[in-house]
ROGUNU-280463 format. One line per field, with one value per residue (C-alpha): residue in one letter; chain; y, z, x negated. Coordinates in steps of 0.1 Angstrom, whole numbers, plus 5000, padded with zeros to 4 digits. Each point is the difference from the previous one (the first is absolute). Layout:
N
resn	A;...
chain	A;...
yy	Y;...
zz	Z;...
xx	X;...
This chain:
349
resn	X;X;X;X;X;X;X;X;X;X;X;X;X;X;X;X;X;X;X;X;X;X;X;X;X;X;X;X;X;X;X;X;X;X;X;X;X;X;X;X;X;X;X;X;X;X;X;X;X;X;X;X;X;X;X;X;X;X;X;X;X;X;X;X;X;X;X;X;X;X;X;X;X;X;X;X;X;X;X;X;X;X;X;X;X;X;X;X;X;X;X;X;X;X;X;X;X;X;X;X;X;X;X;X;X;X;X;X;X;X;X;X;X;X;X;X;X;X;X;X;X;X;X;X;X;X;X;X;X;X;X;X;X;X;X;X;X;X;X;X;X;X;X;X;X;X;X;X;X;X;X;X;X;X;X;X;X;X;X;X;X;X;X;X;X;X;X;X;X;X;X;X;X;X;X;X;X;X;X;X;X;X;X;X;X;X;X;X;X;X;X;X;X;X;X;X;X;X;X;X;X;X;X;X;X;X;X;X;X;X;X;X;X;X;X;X;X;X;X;X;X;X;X;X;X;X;X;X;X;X;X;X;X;X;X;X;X;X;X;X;X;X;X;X;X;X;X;X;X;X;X;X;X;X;X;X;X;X;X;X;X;X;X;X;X;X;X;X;X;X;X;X;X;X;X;X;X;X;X;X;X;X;X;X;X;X;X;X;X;X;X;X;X;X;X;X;X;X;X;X;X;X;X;X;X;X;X;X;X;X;X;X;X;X;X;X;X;X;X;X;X;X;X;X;X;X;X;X;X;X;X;X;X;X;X;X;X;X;X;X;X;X;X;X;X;X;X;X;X
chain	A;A;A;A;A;A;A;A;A;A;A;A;A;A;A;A;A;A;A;A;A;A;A;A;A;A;A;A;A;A;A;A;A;A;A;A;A;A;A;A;A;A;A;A;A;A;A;A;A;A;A;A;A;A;A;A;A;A;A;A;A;A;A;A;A;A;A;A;A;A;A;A;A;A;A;A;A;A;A;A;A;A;A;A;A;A;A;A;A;A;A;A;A;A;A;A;A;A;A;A;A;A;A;A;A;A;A;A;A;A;A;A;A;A;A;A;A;A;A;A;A;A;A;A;A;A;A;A;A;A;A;A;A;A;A;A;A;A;A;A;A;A;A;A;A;A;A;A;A;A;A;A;A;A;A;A;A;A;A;A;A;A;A;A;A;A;A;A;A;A;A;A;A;A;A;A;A;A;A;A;A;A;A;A;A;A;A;A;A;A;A;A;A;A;A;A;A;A;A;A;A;A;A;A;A;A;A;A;A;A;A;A;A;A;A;A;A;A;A;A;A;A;A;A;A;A;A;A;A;A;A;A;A;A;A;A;A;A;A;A;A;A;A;A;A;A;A;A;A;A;A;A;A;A;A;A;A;A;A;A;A;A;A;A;A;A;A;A;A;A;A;A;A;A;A;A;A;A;A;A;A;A;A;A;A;A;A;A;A;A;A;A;A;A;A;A;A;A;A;A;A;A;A;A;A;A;A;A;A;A;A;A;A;A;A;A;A;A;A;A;A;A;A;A;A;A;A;A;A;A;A;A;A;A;A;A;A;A;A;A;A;A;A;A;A;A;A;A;A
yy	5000;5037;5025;5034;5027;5028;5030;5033;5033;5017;5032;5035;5031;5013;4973;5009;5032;5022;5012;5011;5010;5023;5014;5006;5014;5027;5012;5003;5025;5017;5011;5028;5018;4995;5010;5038;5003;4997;5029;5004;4982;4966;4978;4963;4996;4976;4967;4994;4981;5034;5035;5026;5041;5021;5027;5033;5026;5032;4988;5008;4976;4982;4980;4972;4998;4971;4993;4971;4996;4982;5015;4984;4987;5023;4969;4982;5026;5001;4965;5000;5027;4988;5035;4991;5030;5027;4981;4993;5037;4999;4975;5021;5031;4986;4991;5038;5022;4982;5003;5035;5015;4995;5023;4971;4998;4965;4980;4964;4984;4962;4981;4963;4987;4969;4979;4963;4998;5025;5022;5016;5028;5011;4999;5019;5028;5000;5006;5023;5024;4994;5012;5031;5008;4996;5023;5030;4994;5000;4966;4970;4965;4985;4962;4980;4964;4978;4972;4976;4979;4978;4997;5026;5025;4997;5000;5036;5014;5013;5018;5025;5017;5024;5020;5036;5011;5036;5022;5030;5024;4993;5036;5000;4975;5011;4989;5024;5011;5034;5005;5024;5016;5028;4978;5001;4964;4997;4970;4989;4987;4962;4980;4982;4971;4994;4962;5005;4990;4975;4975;5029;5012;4959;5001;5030;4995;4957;5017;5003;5024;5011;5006;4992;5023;5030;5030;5019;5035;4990;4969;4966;4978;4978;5029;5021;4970;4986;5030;4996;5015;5032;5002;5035;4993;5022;5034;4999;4989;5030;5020;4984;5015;5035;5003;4987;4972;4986;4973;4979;4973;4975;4993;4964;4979;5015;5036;5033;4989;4976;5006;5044;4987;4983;5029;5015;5003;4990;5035;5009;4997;5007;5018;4996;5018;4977;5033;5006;4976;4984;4967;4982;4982;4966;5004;5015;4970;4977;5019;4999;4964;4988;5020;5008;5020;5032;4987;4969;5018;5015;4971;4978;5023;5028;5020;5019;5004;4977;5017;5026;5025;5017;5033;5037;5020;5026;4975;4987;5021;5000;4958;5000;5023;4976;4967;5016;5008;4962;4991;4991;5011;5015;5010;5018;4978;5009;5005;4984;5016;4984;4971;5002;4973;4966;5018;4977;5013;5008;5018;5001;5028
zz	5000;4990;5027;4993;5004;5026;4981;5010;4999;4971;5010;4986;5002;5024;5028;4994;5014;4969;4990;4967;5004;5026;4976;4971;5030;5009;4960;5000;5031;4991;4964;5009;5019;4974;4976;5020;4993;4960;4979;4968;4989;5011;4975;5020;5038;5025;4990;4973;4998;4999;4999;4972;5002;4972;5008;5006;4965;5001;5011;4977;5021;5025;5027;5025;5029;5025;5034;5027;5032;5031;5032;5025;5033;5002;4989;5031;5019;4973;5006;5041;4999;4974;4971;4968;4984;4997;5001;4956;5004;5011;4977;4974;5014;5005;4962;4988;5024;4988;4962;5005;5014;4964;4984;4988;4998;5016;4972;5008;5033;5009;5033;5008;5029;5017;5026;5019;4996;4979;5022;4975;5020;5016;4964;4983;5034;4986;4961;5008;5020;4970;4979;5023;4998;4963;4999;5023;4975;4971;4984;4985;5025;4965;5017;5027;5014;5023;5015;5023;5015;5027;5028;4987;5021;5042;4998;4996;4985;4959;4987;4979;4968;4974;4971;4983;4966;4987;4978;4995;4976;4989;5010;5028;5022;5032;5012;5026;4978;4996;5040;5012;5032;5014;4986;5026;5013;5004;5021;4994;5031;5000;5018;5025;4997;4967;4991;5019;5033;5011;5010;5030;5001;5007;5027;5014;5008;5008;5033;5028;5015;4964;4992;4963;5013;5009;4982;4979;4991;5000;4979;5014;5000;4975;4977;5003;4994;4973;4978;4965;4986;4983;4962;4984;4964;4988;5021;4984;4968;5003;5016;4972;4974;5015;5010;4999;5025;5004;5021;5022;5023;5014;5039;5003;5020;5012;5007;4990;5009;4970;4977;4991;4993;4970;4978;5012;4982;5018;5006;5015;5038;5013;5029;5020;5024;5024;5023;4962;5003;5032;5007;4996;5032;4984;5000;5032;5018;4987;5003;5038;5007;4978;5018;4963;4993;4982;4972;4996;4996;4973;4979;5007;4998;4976;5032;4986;4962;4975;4968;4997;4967;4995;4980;4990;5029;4977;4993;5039;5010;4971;5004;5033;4991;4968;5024;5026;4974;4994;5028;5017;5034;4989;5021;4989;5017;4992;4969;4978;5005;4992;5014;5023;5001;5020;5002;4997;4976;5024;5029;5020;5031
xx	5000;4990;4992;5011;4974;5013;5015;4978;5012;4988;4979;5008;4979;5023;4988;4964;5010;5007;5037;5003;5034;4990;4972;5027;5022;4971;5001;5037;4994;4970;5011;5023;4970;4977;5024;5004;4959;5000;4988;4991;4970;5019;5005;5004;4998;5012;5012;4977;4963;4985;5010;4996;4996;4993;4973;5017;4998;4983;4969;4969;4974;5019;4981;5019;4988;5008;5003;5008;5002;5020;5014;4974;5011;5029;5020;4990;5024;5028;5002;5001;5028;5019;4996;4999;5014;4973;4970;5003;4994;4972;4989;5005;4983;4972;4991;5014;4989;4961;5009;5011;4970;4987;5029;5016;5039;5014;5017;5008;4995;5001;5001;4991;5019;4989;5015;5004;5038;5019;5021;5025;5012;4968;4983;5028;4993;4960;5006;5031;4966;4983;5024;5007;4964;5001;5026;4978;4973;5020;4985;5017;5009;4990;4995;4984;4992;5021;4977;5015;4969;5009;4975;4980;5020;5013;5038;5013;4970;4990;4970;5006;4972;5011;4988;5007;4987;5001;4985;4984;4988;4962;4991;5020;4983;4993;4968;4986;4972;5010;5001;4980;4985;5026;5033;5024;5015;5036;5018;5034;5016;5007;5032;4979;4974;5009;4988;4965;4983;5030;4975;4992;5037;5012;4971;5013;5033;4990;4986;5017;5025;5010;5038;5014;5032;4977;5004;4968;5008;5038;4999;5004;4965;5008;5018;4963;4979;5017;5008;4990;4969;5011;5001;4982;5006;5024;4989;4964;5005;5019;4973;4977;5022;5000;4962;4965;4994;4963;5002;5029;4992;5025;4998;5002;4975;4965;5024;4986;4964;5000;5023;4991;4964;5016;5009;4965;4968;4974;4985;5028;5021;5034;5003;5033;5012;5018;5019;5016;5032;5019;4991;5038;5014;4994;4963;4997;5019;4980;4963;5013;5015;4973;4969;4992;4972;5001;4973;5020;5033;4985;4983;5036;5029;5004;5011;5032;4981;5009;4990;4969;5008;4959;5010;4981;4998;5021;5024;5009;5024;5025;4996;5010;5028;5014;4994;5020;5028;5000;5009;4963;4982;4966;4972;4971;4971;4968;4978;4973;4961;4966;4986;4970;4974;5011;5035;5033;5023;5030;4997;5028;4996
């Protein structure tokens, strides 16, 4: 007599730990954000095996210029209190605030989302930020990556990486070699840490004694910590439009110490007067529970600047007076000179 072989269950995708219903669920969601971000130039964007954009007319030389970048350990605290919804902002800042401080206009941007076990709802918060900030810097949510890797990821937990491209006039390139000693520096006021120094931030509020419910400069904790990083596209590519600027520098991490000295020449330092702009409420709660040094401060956090704008000395005052028109808090912080022998090329006093 025959023995019958014992029927298995046959395995699906699904029971290795990936839904594809869930992934296809995600698109459905997602498309009406990315559909408020299109522009002209899009030709083909989310659904597709690649998207398409047509570079912009009236350009004689154009140049694209690209940028990624993630949002650090940041995540790590969106997960443990549950905010999805404004941290795809800061995804997307990240990349154009870098590719603008080459003059270049944001175009496109796209995001890779990674995770253990696709949570639709939580994903669907993250690309509806990134759409939002797509929308503050006027670029196209022209497509993305959902990547559902189980055991990669702890339960509740996704990585997130994305990428802008712009252009920018040939001639128009701002690269900081037409800086000069006696240009004024200008700083445009940022919303908090941005997406830097959370590794410090995390070990700050870890220690003992701190409240999540206490209140910095009238915001809850959690509200000032995890405010997205501003987005200063639109006010200076209008500045750009109305008046020279030499030289802009994105404060992400390394703060004003190291991130000025990049537009610099090397024969040349930034000197920044520190008395020039209030410290915000933010960073002086954590330079106090953290016992934070005033040198550290400085290379970690950007310390209330998140953009540096290098103009003419003839031209400061009328730029402070459009970027205030546009809605942005601008300080006048100090000025560019010569660079003395062993001298480091930002001096913060």
């Amino acid at each position: 007599m025959k023995r019958k072989t014992p029927s298995r269950k046959a395995l699906t995708y699904r029971d290795a730990g990936v839904d594809i219903d869930a992934g296809d669920a995600l698109v459905d969601r997602i498309k009406p954000y990315a559909r408020r971000t299109l522009r002209p130039g899009v030709m083909a964007g989310i659904g597709g095996f690649g998207a398409l954009f047509a570079v912009p007319r009236g350009y004689r030389e154009p140049v694209l210029v690209s940028g990624t970048d993630g949002v650090g350990t940041k995540l790590k605290l969106a997960f443990q209190w549950q905010r999805h919804d404004t941290i795809g902002i800061d995804l997307v800042a990240m990349s154009v605030n870098d590719i603008l401080t080459l003059g270049a206009e944001p175009l496109f941007f796209l995001d890779y989302y990674a995770c253990g076990k696709l949570d639709v709802a939580a994903a669907a918060d993250v690309v509806r930020g990134i759409a939002a900030g797509c929308e503050m810097a006027g670029c196209a949510l022209i497509g993305g990556e959902t990547a559902e890797m189980p055991g990669m990821y702890p339960a509740g937990e996704y990585d997130l990486a994305g990428f802008a491209v712009g252009v920018v006039e040939k001639e128009r390139i701002i690269s900081g070699r037409s800086i000069r000693a006696g240009d004024a520096i200008l700083g445009l006021a940022s919303n908090g840490a941005h997406s830097n120094g959370y590794s410090l931030i995390r070990r700050i509020i870890a220690g003992r004694g701190v409240k999540l419910s206490a209140k910095v400069g009238g915001r809850n904790l959690r509200d000032a910590i995890l405010a997205p990083t501003r987005i200063y596209v639109k006010p200076l590519l209008q500045l750009m439009r109305r008046l020279p600027v030499k030289g802009l520098a994105h404060i992400t991490g390394g703060g004003l110490v190291d991130n000025v000295p990049r537009v610099l020449g090397p024969t040349l330092t930034a000197k920044i007067r520190r008395d020039a702009w209030p410290l915000p409420p933010l960073f002086r709660w954590l330079q106090q529970q953290g016992n934070v040094a005033d040198d550290e401060m400085h290379r970690v956090f950007n310390c209330g600047i998140g953009m540096v704008v290098v103009v003419a000395e003839g031209d400061a005052a009328r730029a402070q007076r459009l970027l205030e028109r546009a809605g942005e808090k601008v300080w006048r912080i100090g000025s560019v000179r010569r660079r003395r022998h062993g001298e480091a090329q930002t001096i913060v006093l």
